[in-house]
ZADOZA-674293 format. One line per 4 residues: their letters; for each residue x negated, y, z of C-alpha. Coordinates in steps of 0.2 Angstrom, whole numbers. Layout:
! ZADOZA-674293
a) X,Y,Z ~ ...
This chain:
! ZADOZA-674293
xxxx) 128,137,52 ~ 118,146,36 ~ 103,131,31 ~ 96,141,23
xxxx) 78,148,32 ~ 70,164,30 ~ 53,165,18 ~ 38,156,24
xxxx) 21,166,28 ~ 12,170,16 ~ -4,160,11 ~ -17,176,18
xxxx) -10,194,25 ~ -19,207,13 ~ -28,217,21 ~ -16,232,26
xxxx) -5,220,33 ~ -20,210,42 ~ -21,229,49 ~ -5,232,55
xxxx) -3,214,65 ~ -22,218,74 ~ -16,233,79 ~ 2,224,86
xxxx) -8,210,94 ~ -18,224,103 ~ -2,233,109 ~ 7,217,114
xxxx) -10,214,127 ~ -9,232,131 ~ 7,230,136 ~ 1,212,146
xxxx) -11,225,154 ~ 3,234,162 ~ 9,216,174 ~ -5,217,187
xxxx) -2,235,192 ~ 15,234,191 ~ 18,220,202 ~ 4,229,216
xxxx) 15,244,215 ~ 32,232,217 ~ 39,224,235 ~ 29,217,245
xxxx) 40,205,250 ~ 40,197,230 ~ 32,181,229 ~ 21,176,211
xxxx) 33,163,206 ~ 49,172,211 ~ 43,186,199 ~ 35,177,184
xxxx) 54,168,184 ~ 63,184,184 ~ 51,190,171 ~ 54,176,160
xxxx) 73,174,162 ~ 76,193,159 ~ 62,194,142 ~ 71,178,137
xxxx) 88,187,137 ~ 80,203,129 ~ 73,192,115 ~ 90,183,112
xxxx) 98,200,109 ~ 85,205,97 ~ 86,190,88 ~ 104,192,85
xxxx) 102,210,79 ~ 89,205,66 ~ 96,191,62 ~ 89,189,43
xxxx) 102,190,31 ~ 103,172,23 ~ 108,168,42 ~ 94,156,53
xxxx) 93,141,54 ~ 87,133,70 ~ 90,114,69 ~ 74,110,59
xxxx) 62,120,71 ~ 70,114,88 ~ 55,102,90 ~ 43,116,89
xxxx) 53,128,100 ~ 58,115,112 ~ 37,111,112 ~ 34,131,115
xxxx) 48,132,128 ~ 39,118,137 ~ 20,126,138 ~ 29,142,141
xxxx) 35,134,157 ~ 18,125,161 ~ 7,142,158 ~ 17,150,171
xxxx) 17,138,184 ~ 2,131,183 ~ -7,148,181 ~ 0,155,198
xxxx) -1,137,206 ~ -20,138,201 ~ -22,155,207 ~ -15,151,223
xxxx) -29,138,226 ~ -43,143,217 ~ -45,163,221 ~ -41,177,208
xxxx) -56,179,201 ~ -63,163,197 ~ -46,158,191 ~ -47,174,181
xxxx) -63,169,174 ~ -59,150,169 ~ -42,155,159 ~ -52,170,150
xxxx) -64,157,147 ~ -55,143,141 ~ -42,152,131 ~ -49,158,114
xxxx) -60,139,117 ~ -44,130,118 ~ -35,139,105 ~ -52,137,92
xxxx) -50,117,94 ~ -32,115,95 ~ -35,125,78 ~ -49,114,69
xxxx) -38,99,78 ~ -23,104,67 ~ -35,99,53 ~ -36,119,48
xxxx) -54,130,45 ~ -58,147,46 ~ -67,150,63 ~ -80,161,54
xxxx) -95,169,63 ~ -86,186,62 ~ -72,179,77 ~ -86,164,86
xxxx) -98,183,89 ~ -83,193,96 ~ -76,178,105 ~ -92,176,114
xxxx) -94,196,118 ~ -75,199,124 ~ -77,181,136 ~ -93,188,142
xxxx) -85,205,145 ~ -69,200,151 ~ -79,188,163 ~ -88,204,170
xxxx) -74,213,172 ~ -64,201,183 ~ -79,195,194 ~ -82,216,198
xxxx) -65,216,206 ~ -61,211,223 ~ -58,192,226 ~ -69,177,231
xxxx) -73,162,221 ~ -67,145,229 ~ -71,130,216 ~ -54,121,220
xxxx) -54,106,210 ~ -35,103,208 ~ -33,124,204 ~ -44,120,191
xxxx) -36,108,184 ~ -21,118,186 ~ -28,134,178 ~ -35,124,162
xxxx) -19,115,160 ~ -9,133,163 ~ -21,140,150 ~ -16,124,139
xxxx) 1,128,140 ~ -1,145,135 ~ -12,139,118 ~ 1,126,114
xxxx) 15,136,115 ~ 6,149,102 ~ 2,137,90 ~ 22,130,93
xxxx) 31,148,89 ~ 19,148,73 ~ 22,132,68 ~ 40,138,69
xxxx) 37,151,59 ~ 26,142,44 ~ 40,131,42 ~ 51,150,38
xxxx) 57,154,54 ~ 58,172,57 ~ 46,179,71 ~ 64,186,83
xxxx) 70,170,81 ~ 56,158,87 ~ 53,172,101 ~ 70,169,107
xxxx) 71,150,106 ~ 54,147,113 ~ 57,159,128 ~ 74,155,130
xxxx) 72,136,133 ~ 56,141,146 ~ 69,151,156 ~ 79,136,158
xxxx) 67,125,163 ~ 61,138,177 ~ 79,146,181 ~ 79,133,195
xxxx) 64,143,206 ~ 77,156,207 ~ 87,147,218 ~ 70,142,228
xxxx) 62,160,230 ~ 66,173,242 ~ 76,185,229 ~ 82,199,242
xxxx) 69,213,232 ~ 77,211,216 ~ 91,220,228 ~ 78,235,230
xxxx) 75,250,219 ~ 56,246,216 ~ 62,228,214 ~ 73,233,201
xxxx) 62,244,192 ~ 48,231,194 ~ 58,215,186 ~ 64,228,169
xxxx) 47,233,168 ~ 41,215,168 ~ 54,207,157 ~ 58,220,145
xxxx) 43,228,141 ~ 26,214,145 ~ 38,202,138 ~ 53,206,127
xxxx) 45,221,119 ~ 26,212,121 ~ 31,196,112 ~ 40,204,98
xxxx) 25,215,94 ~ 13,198,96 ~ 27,189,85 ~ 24,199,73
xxxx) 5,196,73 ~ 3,179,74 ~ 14,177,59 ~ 1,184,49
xxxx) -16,179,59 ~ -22,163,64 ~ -21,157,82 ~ -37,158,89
xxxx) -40,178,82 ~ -23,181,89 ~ -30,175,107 ~ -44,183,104
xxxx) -36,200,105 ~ -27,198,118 ~ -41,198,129 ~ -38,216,127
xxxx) -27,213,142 ~ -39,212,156 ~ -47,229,149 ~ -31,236,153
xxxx) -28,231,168 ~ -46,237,173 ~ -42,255,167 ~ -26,255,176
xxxx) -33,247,192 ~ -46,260,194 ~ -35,274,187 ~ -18,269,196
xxxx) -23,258,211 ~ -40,268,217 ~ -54,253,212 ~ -69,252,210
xxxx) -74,244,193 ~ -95,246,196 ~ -108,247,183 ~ -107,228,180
xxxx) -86,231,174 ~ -90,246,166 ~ -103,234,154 ~ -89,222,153
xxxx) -78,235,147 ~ -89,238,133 ~ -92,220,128 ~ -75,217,127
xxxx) -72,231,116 ~ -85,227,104 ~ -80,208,103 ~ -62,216,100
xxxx) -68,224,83 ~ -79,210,81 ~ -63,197,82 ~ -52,210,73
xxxx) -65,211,57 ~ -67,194,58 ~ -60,183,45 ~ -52,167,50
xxxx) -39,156,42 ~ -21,164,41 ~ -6,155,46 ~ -2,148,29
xxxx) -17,143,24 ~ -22,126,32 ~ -34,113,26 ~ -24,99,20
xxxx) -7,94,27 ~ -7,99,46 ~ -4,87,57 ~ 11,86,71
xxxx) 10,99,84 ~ 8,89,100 ~ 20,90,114 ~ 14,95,131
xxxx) 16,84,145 ~ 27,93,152 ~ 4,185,175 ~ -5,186,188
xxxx) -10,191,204 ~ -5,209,208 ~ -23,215,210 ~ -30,206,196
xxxx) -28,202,177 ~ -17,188,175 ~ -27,177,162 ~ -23,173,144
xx) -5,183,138 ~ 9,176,149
């Protein structure tokens, strides 16, 4: 195999490129938007696990052939980022587990909640922990807006709140997955990685860890016409497609911004929930629409530290320990 790696990031995107991955971060949660209604409009009969697997087998496959078609010229070489990728796969298998486990126990909407919560909290100390600065006021004022939005968009939609310890603990640790495994696919990428290839690896070796739970999950609705359409929708467009557009963002913004935006998500979902499915978002939704839109540009102007420009030498990316409810956002980017 070629040794020879693509180019690094560059130190700071300027400022038409900072542009251009916003606006690819934004479409990448869009399309995350899309998973709750597509999944209440799907067979009744498909279980949350049995369809976050299919999901992620089937975006993993996707992403493999795109990386062999853009395959960068100099040829790829994955040997030296295995750690990292192996690291993402890992988290990648933890989010989506522990986030429908914690749903499961806890209640949508306080499960909602704690992972839009948490994420862009998680993400900003995983960031400062990597020994990197640049949280400015700009992304800690739309951070606080789009939570507080977001928050008010989940708790205006139906679900009860059940403080479930264990779910909890499984939601945080889901939604510590989901950080670890961004930071992972960008350490990939600072080290020259191209964006197809460390969205291939790191999905790829999460679909192996979870291709068991096919063989454990009622699969008889993949046989079905909705089913079918349902587990494309899912793995080709709120992943494969999603994750090469988000790829191509978090090479050039740093983690926590990148989170951030993503909480464009739950707005999505809203609008399709009350458009599509016939709910009721209330005046409290519609006043989390509009915080969350205005930390969005908040975020999005917001300058924070790109991914090649760290403070000092960064520190090892730890290895972890190891969306969504149909009517309901499912949390923090699956």
């Amino acid at each position: 195999m070629n040794r020879h790696t693509t180019r690094p990031a560059p130190a700071h995107a300027p400022a038409p490129g900072r542009l251009a991955a916003t606006f690819a971060v934004l479409a990448a949660a869009v399309l995350f938007g899309t998973t709750g209604t597509s999944q209440a409009l799907g067979p009744a009969e498909a279980t949350p696990l049995g369809i976050g697997a299919v999901r992620l087998v089937l975006g993993a496959l996707a992403l493999a052939a795109v990386a062999r078609v853009r395959r960068p010229p100099k040829g790829r070489a994955v040997r030296p980022h295995l750690p990292a990728l192996l690291a993402g796969g890992v988290a990648v298998a933890v989010y989506q587990l522990g986030w429908f486990a914690g749903l499961r126990r806890t209640g949508v909407a306080l499960g909602t909640v704690v992972g839009i919560g948490s994420g862009p909290v998680l993400a900003g100390i995983l960031h400062l922990a990597l020994g990197r600065r640049g949280l400015g006021r700009g992304w800690v004022a739309g951070t606080a807006a789009t939570v507080v939005g977001a928050g008010l968009l989940a708790l205006g939609r139906p679900g009860t709140l059940s403080a479930d310890p264990v779910g909890l603990a499984l939601t945080l640790g889901a939604v510590l997955g989901y950080v670890v495994s961004v930071e992972a696919a960008q350490r990939a990428m600072r080290g020259g990685l191209d964006e197809a290839g460390a969205m291939a690896g790191m999905f790829g070796a999460g679909a192996l860890l979870l291709a068991p739970v096919l063989l454990l999950e009622p699969m008889g609705w993949l046989k079905t016409l909705r089913g079918a359409a349902m587990a494309l929708h899912l793995g080709l467009l709120t992943l494969a497609l999603a994750y090469s557009l988000y790829g191509f963002g978090l090479r050039r913004l740093a983690v926590p911004t990148v989170v951030t935006l993503t909480l464009a998500e739950p707005l999505t979902a809203a609008v399709l929930g009350t458009a599509v499915l016939g709910e009721r978002l209330g005046a409290r939704g519609w006043v989390g629409a509009a915080l969350v839109g205005a930390g969005l540009v908040l975020a999005a102007r917001g300058r924070s530290e790109g991914p090649g420009r760290l403070g000092g030498n960064p520190r090892p990316l730890p290895v972890p320990g190891g969306p969504s409810d149909p009517r309901a956002p499912p949390g923090p980017a699956p």
